[in-house]
Residue frames relative to the residue before (quaternion, step in Angstrom):
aa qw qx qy qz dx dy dz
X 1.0000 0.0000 0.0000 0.0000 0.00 0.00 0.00
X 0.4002 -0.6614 0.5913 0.2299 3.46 -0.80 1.04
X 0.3191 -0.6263 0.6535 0.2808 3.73 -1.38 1.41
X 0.0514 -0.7498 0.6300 0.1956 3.07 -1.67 0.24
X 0.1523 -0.9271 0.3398 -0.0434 2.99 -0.14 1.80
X 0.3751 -0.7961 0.3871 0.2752 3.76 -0.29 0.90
X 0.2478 -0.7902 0.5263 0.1930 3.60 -0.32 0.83
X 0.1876 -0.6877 0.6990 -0.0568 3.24 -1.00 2.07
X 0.1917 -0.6920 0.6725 -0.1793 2.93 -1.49 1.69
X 0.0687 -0.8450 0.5262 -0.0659 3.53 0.48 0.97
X 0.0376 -0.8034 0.5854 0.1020 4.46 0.03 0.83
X 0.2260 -0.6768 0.6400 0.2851 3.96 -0.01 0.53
X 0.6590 -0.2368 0.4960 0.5135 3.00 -2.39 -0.24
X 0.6221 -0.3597 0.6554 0.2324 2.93 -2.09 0.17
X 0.0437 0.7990 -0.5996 0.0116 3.94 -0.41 0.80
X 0.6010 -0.6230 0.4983 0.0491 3.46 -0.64 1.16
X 0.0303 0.8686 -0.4871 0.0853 3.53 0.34 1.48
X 0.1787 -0.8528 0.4898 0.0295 3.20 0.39 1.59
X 0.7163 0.2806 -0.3060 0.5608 3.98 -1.17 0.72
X 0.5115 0.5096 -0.5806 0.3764 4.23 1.12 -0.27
X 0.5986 -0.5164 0.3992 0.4643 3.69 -1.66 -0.67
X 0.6651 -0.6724 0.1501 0.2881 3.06 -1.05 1.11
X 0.4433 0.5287 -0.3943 0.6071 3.36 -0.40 1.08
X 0.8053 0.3668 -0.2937 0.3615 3.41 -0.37 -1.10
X 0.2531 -0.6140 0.7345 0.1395 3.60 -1.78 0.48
X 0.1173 -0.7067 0.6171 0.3255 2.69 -1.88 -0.44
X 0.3255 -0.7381 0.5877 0.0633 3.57 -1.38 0.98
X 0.0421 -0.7375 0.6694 0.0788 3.19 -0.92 0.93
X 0.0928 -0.7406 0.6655 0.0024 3.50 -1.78 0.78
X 0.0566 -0.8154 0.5757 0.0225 3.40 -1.11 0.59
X 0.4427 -0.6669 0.5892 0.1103 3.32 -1.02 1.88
X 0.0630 0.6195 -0.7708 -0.1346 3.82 -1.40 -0.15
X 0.5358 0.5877 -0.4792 0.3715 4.32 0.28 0.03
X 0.7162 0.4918 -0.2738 0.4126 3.54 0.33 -0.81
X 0.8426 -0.1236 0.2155 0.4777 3.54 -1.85 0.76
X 0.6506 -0.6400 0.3367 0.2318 3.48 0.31 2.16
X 0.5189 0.7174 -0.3078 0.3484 3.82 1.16 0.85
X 0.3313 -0.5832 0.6398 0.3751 3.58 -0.65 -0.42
X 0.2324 -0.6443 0.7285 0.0124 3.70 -0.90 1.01
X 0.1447 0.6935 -0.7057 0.0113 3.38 -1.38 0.81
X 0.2241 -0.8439 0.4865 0.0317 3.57 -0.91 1.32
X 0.0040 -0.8114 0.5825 0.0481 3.89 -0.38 0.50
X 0.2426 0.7604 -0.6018 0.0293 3.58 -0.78 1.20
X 0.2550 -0.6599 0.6356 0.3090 3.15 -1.23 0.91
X 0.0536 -0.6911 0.7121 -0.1116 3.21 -1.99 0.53
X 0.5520 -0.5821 0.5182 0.2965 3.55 -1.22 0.85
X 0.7440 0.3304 0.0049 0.5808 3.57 0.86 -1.27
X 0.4893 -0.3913 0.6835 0.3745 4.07 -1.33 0.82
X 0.7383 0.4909 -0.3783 0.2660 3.59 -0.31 -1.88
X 0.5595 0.6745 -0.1298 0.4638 3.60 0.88 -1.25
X 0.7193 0.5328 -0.1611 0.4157 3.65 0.77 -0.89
X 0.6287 0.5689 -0.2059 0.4886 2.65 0.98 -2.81
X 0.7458 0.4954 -0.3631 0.2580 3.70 0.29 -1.54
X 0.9099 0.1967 -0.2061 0.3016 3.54 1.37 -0.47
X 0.0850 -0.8537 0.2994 -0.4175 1.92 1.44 1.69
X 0.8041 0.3440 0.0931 0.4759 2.57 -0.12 -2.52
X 0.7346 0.3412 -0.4683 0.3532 3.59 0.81 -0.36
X 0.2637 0.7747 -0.4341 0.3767 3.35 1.36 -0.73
X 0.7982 0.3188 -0.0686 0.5066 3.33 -0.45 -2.08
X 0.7197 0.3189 -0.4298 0.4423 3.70 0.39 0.11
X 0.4116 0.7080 -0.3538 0.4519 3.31 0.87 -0.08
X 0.8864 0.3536 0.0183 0.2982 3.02 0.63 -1.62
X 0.3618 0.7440 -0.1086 0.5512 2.37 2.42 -0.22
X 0.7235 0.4362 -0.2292 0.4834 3.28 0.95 -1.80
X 0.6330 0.5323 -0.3686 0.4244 3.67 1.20 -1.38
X 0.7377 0.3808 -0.4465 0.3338 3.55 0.16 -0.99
X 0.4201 0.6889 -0.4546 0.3772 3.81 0.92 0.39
X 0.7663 0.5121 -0.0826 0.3791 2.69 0.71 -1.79
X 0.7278 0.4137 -0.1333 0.5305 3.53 1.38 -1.24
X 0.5502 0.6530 -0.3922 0.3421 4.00 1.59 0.11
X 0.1780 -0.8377 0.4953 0.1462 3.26 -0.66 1.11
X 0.6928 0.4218 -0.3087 0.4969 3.59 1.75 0.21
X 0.5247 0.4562 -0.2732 0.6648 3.58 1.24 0.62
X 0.0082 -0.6532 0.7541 0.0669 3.32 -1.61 1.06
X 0.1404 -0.8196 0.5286 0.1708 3.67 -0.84 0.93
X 0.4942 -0.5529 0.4981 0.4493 4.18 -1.15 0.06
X 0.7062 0.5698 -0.2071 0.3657 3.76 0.61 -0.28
X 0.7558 -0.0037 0.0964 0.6476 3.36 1.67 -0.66
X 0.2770 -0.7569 0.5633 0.1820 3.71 -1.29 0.94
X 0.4886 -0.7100 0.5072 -0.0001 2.89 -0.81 2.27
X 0.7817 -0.4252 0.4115 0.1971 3.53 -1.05 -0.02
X 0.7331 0.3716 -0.0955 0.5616 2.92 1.50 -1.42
X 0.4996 0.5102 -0.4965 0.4936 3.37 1.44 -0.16
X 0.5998 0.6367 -0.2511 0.4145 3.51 0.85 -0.84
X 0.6463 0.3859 -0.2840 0.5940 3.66 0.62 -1.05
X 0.5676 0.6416 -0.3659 0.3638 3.89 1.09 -0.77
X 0.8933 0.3526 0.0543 0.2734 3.46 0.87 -1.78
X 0.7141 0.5420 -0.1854 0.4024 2.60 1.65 -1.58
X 0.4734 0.5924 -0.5138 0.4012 4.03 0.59 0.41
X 0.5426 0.6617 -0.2526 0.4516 3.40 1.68 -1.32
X 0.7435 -0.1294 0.3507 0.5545 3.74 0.10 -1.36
X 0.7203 -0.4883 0.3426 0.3539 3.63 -1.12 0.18
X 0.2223 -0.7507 0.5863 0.2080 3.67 -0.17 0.36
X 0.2793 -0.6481 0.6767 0.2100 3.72 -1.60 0.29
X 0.0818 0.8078 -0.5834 0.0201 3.28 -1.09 0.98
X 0.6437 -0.5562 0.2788 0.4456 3.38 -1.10 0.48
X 0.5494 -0.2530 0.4830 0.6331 4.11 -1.65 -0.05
X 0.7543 0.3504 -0.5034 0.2342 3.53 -1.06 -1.23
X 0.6683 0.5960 -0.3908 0.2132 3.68 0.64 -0.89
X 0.4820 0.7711 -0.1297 0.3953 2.68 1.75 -2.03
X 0.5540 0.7066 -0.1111 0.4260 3.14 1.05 -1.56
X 0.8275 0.3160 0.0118 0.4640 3.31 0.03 -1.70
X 0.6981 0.2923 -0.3750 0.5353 3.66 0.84 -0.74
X 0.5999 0.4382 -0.5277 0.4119 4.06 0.81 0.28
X 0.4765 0.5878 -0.4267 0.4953 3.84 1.03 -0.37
X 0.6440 0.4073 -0.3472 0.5466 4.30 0.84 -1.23
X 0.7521 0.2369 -0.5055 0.3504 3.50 0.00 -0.35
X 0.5233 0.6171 -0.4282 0.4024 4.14 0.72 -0.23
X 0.7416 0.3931 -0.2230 0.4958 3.40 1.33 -0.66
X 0.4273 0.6527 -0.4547 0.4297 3.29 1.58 -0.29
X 0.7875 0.4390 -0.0799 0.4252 3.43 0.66 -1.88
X 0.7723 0.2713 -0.3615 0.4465 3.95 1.14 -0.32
X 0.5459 0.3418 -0.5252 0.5562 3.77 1.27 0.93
X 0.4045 -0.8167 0.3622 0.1954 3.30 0.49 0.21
X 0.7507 -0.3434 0.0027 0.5644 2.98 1.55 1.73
X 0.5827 0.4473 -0.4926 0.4666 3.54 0.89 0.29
X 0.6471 0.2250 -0.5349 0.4944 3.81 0.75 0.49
X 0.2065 0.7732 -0.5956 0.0696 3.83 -0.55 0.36
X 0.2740 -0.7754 0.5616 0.0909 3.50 -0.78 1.80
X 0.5527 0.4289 -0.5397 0.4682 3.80 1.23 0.24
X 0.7478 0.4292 -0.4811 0.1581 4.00 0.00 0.33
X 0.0207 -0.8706 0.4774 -0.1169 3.23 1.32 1.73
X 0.4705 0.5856 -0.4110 0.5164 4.07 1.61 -0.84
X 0.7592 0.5143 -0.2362 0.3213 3.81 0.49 -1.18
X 0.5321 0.5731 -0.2286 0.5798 3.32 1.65 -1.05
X 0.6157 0.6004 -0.3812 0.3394 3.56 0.02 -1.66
X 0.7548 0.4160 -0.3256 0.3889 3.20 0.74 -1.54
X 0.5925 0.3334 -0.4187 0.6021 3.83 0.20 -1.45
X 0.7584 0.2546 -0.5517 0.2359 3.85 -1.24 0.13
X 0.2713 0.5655 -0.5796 0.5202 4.01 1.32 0.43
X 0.8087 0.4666 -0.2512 0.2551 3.16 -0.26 -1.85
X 0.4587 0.7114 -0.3219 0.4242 3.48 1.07 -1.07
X 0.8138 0.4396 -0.1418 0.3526 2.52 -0.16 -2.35
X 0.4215 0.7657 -0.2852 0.3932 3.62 1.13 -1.09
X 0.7936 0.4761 0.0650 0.3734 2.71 0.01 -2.45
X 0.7279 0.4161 -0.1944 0.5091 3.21 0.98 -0.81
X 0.5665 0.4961 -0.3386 0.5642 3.79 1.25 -0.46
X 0.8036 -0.0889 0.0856 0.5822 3.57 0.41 -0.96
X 0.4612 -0.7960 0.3919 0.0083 3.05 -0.39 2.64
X 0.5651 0.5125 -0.4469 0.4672 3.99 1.35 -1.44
X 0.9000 0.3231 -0.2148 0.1988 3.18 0.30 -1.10
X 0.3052 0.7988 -0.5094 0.0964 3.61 1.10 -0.22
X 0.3377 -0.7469 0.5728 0.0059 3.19 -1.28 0.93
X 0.2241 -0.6416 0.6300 0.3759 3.91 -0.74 0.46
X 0.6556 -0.3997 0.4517 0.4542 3.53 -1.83 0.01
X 0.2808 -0.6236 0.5488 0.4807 3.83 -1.23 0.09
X 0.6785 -0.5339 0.4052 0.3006 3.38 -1.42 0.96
X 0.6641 0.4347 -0.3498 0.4977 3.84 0.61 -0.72
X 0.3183 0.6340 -0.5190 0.4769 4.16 1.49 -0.14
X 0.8873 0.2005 0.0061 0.4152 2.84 -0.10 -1.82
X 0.6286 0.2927 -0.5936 0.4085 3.74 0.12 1.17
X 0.5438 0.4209 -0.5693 0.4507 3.35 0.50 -0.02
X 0.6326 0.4096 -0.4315 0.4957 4.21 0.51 -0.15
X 0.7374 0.3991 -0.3658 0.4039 3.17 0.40 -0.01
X 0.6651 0.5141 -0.3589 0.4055 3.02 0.97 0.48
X 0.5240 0.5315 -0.2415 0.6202 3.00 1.97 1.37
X 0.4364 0.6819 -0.3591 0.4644 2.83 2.05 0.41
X 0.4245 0.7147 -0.5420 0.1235 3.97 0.50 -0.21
X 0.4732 -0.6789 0.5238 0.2020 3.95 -0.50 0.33
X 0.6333 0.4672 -0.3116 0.5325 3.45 0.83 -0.68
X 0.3973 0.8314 -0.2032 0.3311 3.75 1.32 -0.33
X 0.7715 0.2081 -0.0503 0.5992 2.67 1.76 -1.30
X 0.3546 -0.7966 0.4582 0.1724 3.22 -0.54 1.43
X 0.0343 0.7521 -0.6231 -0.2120 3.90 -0.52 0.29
X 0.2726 -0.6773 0.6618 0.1701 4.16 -0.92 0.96
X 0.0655 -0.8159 0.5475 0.1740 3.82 0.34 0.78
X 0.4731 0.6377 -0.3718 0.4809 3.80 1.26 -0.72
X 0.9271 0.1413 -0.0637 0.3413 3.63 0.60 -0.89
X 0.4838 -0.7268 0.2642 0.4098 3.01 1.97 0.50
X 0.5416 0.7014 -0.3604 0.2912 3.37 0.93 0.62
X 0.0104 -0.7746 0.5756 0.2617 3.53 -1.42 0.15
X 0.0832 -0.7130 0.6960 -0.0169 3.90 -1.33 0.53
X 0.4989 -0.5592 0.6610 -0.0373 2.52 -1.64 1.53
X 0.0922 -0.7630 0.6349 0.0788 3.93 -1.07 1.12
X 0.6926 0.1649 -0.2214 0.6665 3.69 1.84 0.31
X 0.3706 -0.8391 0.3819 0.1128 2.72 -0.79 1.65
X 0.4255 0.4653 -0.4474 0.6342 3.82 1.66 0.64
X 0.4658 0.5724 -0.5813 0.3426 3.85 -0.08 0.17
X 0.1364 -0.7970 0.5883 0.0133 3.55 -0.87 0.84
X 0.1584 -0.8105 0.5367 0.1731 3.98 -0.80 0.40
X 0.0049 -0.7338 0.6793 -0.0053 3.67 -0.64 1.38
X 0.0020 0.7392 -0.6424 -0.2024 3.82 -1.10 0.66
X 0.0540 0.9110 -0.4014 0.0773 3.53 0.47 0.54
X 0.6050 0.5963 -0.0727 0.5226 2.68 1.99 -0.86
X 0.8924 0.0273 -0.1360 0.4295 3.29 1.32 -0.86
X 0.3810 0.6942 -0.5022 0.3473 3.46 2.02 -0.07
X 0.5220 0.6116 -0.5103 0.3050 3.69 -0.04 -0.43
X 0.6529 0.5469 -0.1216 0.5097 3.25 0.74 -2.10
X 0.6947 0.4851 -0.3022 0.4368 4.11 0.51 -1.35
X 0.6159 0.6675 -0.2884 0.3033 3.29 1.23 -1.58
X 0.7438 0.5441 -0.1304 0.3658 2.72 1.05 -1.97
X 0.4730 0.7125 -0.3001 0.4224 3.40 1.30 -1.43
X 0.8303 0.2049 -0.2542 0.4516 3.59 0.33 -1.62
X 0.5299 0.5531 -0.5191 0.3793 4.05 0.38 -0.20
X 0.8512 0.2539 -0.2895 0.3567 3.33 0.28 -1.09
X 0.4010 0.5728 -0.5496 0.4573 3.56 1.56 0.89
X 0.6585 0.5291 -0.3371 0.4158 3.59 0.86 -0.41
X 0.4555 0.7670 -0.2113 0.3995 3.23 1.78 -1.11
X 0.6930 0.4668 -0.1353 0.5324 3.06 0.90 -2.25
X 0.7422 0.3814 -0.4022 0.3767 3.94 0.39 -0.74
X 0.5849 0.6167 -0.3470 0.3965 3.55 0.85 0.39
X 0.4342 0.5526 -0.3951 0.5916 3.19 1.84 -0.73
X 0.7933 0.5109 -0.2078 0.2581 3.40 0.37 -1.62
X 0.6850 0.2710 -0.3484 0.5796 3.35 1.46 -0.45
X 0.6530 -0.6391 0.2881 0.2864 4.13 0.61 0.90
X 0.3807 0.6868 -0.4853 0.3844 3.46 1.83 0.60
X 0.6595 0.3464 -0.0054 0.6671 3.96 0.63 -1.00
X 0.0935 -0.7442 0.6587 0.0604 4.00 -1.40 0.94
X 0.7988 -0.2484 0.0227 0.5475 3.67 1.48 0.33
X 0.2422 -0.8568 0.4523 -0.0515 3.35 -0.74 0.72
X 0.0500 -0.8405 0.5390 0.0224 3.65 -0.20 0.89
X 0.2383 0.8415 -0.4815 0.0560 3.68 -0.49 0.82
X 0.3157 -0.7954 0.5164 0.0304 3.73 -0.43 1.78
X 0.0254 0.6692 -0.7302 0.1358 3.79 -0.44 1.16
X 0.8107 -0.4549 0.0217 0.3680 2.51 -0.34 2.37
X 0.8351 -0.1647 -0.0240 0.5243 4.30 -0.58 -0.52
X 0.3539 0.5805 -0.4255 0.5973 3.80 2.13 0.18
X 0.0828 0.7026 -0.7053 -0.0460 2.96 -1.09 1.51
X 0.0963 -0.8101 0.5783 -0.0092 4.03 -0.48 0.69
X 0.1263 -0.7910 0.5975 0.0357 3.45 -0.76 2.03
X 0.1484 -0.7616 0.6242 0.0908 3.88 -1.02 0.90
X 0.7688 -0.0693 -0.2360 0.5903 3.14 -0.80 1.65
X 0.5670 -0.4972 0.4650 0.4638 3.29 -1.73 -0.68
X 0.6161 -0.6161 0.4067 0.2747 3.08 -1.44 0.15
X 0.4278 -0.8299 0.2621 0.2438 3.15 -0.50 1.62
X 0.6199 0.5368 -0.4704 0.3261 3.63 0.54 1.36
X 0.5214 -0.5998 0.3029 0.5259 2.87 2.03 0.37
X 0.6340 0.4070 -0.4999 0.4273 4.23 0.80 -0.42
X 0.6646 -0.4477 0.4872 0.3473 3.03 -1.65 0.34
X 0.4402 -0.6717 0.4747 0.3602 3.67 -1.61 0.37
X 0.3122 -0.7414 0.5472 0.2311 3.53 -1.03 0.90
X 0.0408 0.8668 -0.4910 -0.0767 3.32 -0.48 0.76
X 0.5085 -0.7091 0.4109 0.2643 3.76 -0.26 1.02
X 0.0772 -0.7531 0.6523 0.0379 3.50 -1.20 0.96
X 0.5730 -0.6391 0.4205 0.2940 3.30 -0.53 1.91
X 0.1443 -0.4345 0.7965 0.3950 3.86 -1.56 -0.02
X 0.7580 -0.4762 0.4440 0.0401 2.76 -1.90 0.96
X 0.7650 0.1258 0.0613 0.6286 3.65 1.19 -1.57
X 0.6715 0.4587 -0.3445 0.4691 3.42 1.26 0.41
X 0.5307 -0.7026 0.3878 0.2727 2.97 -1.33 -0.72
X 0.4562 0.6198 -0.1931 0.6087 2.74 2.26 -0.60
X 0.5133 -0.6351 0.4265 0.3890 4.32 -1.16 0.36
X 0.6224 -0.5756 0.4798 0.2261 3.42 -1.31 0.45
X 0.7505 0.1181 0.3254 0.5630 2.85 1.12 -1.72
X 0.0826 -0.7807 0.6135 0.0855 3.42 -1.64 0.10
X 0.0896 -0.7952 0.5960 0.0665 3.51 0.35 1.11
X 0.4741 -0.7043 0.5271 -0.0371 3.20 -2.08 1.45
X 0.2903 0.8235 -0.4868 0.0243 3.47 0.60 0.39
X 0.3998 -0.6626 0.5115 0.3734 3.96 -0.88 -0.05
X 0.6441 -0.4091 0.1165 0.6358 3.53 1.78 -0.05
X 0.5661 0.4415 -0.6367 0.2813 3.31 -1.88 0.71
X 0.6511 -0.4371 0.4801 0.3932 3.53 -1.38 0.01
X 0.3099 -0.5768 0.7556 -0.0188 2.65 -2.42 1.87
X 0.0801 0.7861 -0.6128 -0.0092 3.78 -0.38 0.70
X 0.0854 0.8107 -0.5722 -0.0895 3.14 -1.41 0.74
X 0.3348 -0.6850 0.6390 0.1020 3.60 -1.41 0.66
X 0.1189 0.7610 -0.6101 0.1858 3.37 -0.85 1.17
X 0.6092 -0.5505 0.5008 0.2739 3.34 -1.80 0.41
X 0.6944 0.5026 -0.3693 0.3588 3.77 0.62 -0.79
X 0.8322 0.3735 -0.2515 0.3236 4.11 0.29 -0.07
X 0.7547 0.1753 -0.2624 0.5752 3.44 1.00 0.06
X 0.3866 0.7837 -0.3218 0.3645 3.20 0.37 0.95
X 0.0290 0.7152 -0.6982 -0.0154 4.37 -0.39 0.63
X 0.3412 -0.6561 0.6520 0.1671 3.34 -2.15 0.57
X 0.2594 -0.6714 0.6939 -0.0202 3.07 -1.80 1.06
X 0.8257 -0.2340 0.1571 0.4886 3.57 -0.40 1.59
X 0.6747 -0.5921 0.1649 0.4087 3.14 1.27 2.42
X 0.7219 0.5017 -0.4172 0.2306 3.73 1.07 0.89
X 0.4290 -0.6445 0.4631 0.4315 3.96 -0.08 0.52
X 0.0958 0.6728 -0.7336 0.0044 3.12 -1.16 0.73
X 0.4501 0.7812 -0.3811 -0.2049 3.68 -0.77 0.68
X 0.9370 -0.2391 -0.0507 0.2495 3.30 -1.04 -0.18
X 0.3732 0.5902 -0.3863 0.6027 3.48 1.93 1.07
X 0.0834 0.8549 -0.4969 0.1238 3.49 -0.08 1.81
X 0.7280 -0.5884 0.3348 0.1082 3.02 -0.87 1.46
X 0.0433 -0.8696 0.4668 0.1546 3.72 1.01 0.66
X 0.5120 0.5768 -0.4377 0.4622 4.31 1.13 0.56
X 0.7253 0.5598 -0.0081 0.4006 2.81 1.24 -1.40
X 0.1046 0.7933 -0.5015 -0.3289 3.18 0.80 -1.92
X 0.4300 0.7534 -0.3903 0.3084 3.11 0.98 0.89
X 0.2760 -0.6882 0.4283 0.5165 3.56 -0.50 -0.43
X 0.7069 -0.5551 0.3073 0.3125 3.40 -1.89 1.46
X 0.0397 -0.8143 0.5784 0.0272 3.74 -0.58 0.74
X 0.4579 0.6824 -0.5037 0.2663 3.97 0.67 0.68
X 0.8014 0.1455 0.0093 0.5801 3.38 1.20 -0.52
X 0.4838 -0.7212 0.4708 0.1554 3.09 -1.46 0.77
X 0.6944 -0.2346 -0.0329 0.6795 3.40 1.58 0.00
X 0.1472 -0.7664 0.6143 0.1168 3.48 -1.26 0.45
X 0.2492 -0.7939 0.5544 -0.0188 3.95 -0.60 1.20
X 0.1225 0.7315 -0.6701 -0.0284 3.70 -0.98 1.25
X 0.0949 -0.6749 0.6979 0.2202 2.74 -1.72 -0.01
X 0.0925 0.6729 -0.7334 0.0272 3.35 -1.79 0.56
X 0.5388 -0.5502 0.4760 0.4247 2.84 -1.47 -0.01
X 0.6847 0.3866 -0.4024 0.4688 4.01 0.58 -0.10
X 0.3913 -0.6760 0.5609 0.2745 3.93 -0.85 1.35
X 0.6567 0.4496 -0.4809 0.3679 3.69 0.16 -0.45
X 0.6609 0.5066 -0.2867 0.4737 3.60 0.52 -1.82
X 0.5654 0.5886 -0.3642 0.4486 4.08 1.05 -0.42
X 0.5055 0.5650 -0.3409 0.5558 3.57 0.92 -1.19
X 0.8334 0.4861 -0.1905 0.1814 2.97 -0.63 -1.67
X 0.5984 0.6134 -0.0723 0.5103 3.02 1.43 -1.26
X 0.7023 0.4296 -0.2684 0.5001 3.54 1.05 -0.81
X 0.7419 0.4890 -0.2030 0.4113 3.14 0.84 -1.12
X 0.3860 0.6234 -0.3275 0.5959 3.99 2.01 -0.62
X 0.8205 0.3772 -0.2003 0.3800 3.44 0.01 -1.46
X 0.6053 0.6120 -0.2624 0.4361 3.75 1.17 -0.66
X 0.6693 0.3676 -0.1946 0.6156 3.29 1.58 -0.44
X 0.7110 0.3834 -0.3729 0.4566 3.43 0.67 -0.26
X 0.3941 -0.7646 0.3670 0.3539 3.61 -1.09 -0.03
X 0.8695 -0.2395 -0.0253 0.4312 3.53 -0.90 0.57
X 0.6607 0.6431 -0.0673 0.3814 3.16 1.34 -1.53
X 0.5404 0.5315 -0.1706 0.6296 3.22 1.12 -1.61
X 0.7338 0.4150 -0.3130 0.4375 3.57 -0.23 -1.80
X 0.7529 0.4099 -0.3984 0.3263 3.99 0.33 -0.84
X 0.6838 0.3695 -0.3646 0.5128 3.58 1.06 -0.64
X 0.4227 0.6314 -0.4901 0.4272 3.84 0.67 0.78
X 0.8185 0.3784 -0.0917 0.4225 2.98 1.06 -1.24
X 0.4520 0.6648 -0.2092 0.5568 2.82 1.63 -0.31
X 0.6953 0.5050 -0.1080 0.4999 3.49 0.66 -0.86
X 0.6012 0.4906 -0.2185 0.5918 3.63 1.87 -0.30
X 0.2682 -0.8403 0.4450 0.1547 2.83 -1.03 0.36
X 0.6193 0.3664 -0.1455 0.6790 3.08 1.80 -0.41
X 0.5980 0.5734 -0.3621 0.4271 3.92 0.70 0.53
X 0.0147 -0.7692 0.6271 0.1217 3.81 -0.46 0.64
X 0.0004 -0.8530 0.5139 0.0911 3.68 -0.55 -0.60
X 0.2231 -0.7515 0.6194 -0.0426 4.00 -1.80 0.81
X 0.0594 -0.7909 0.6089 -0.0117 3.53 -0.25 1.21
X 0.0666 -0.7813 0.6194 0.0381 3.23 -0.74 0.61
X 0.5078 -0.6732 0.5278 0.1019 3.74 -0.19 1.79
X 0.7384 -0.4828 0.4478 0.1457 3.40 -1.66 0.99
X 0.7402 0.1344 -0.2076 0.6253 3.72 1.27 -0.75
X 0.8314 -0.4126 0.1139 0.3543 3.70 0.67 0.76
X 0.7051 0.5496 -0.3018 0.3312 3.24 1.30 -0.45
X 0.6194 -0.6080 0.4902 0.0803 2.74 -1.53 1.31
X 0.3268 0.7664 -0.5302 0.1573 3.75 -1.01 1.22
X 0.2698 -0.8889 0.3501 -0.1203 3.01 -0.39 2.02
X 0.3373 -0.5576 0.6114 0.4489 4.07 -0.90 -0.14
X 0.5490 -0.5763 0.4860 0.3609 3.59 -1.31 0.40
X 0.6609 0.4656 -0.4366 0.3947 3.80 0.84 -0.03
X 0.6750 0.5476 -0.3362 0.3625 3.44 1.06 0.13
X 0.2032 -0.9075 0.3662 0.0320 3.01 0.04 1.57
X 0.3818 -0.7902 0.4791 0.0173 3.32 -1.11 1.05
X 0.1874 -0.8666 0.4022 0.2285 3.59 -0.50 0.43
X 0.6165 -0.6624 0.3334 0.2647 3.20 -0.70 1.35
């Protein structure tokens, strides 16, 4: 069933950005259409006119990707994911660069978490988001998946499965039960390419920075035009109040946690970050926060490290060079790399 989705375009007040260069404002919008999130945009700009415009491409952008990256929506205008998961066992599918793009970025992430990010274990996923969904409609009764469900789907989980023809824009399936979820990293890819488009606006002098949060993807363009660094807030996990306040001078704060997609089964959280050893959902941490300067390689990373445990996750990061990172533990505590700066 095609979604038909109403495109909310929220223009705040105009908010005086006092210490920015002279001239500039700052404008805040807010999406609700896109990758099942709240979208909040912040550009400064000499001019409203100047903003609105990148704005509107922004949100169309983001618009076009969450087509392109939906695996529960087929659209007339673009080949979704699900047209893919639909076809591509059948005969090669065509897909757009951006996809092309993104399923070569899953297999790089497939091989540097060493399989705890893996966009072929959509058969495994499908199932726990029934159950969820279930669970979440009618709470007495929620149910976990049975475990023999979900190894016999997981034996349809191999990555190499999915053929990408990059010469011919193609993808094929060599098992025809293999399924593709990126949940894990389209957010992080999505984000990665807007706020490259973002950044060429700084660069051609239309836009003086740009802050834009797609949902726990947070993704800074340029610097901020008073010269301080951007504070971006890390959620506490079981509160309501922040954990934290990460410092960056720009790129992307992602985080992966237990508290928001998630239903209980006989007073227990299970959510929707599953453990591809296990097939369970990851239980070592209550949220886990990178930053880099690449949004996709950020995603990935959060969602790798959320499943692994402290140890593992530190020599991961470690082992990067462009990856800092904050776990924040089940009874609150707080345990960081030293490049991830915090505001005081």
């Amino acid at each position: 069933m095609k979604r038909i989705a109403a495109i909310l375009l929220i223009i705040a007040a105009l908010i005086t950005c006092a210490g920015c260069t002279q001239g500039d404002a700052k404008y805040q919008y807010v999406f609700f259409d896109v990758f099942d999130t709240v979208t909040e945009l912040t550009v400064y700009a000499a001019s409203e006119t100047a903003a609105a415009d990148a704005a509107r491409a922004a949100h169309e952008r983001l618009i076009y990707l969450n087509k392109l990256y939906d695996i529960y929506n087929e659209y007339d205008d673009a080949v979704s994911l699900m047209a893919v998961n639909a076809s591509a066992a059948k005969a090669p599918v065509s897909v757009s660069e951006e996809t092309m793009a993104l399923l070569k970025f899953a297999k790089e992430a497939y091989t540097l978490t060493g399989g705890r990010v893996n966009a072929a274990m959509g058969s495994v996923l499908s199932i726990w988001h029934d159950y969820r969904k279930a669970g979440l409609a009618d709470e007495a009764n929620a149910q976990l998946p049975p475990m023999e469900l979900l190894k016999q789907a997981a034996e349809h989980t191999d990555i190499n499965s999915i053929v990408l023809d990059e010469a011919n824009g193609t993808v094929f399936f060599t098992d025809s039960m293999v399924r593709l979820d990126v949940g894990a990293i389209a957010k992080g890819f999505a984000g990665q390419i807007v706020t490259d488009e973002l950044n060429a606006r700084i660069d051609a002098g239309e836009i003086s920075a740009a802050l834009i949060s797609l949902g726990g993807n947070v993704c800074a363009a340029g610097t901020k035009p008073n010269g301080e660094a951007w504070q971006i807030a890390v959620q506490d996990p079981r509160g309501s109040d922040n954990a934290a306040t990460a410092s960056i001078a720009s790129g992307y704060v992602v985080t992966s946690g237990d508290y928001q997609r998630y239903y209980t089964v006989n007073g227990v959280r299970y959510n929707h970050i599953i453990d591809p050893d296990t097939l369970m959902s990851a239980d070592k941490h209550a949220s886990v926060t990178v930053i880099s300067s690449d949004g996709a390689l950020a995603d990935a990373l959060s969602t790798a490290l959320f499943i692994m445990d402290t140890g593992e996750g530190r020599a991961l990061i470690d082992s990067i060079d462009d990856a800092e990172a904050l776990w924040i533990a089940k009874d609150g505590g707080i345990t960081r790399t030293d490049g991830f700066n915090i505001a005081e």
